[in-house]
C-alpha positions in Angstrom: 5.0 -7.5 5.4 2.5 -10.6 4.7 1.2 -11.0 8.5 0.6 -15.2 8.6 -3.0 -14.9 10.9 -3.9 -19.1 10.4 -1.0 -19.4 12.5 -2.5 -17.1 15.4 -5.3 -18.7 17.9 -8.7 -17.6 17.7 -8.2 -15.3 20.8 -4.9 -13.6 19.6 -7.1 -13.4 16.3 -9.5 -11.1 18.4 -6.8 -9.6 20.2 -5.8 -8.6 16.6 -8.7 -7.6 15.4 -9.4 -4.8 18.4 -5.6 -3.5 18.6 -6.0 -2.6 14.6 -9.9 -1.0 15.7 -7.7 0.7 17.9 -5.5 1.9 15.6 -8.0 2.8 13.1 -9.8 4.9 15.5 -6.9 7.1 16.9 -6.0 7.8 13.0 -9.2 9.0 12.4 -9.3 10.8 15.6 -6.1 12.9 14.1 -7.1 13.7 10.6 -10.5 15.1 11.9 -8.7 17.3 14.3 -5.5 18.2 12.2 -6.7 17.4 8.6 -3.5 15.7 8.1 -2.4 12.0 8.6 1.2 11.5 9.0 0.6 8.1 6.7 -2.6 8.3 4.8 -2.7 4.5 3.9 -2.6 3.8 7.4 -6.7 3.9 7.6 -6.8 1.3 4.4 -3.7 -1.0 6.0 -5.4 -1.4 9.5 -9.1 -2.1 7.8 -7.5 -4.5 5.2 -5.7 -6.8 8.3 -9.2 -6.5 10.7 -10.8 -7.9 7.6 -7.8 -10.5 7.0 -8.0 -11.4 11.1 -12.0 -11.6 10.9 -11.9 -14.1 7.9 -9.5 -16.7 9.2 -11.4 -16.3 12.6 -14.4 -17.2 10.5 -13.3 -19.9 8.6 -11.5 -21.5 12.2 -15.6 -21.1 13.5 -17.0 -23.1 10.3 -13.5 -25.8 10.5 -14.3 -26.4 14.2 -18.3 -26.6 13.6 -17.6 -29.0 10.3 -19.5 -26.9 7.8 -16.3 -25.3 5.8 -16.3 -27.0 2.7 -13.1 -27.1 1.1 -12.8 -25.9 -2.6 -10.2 -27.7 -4.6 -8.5 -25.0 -7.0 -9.7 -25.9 -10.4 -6.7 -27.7 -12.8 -6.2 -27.9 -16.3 -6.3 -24.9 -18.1 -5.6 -21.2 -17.8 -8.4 -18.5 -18.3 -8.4 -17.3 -22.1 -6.8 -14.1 -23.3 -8.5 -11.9 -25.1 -6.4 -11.9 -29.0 -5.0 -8.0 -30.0 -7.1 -7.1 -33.2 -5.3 -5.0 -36.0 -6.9 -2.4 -37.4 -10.1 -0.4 -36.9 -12.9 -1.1 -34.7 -16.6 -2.0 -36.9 
């Protein structure tokens, strides 16, 4: 599930942000007692959407201050693939 945070307001982003600290902290509360987490990726899920909240709060910041510059995705061509060589290595 792909949570949509440029949607949210900068207060539900904070909101957000200390309800996943929350989270976090309860989990890691368990596996130090128990040494077991029902879900072990829970940890890596909650950091990875505080980071996700705490960047869109920072860019909303910069957009309302008028410092984010916008980068235009570069056009025209694709990276280049490395070519498959046949045979042995010199």
């Amino acid at each position: 599930m792909k949570d949509n945070f440029r949607s949210l307001s900068v207060d539900e982003l904070k909101k957000e942000v200390q309800s996943a600290s929350e989270e976090v902290r309860k989990a890691r509360f368990q596996f130090g007692v128990t040494r077991s987490l029902e879900n072990p990726k829970l940890i890596h899920n909650q950091k990875k959407r505080i980071a996700q909240a705490l960047t869109i709060q920072r860019e909303k910041e910069l957009a309302a201050a008028g410092k984010l510059k916008q980068i235009p995705p570069k056009a025209g061509k694709a990276a280049p693939v490395a070519k498959a060589t046949k045979g042995k290595k010199k």
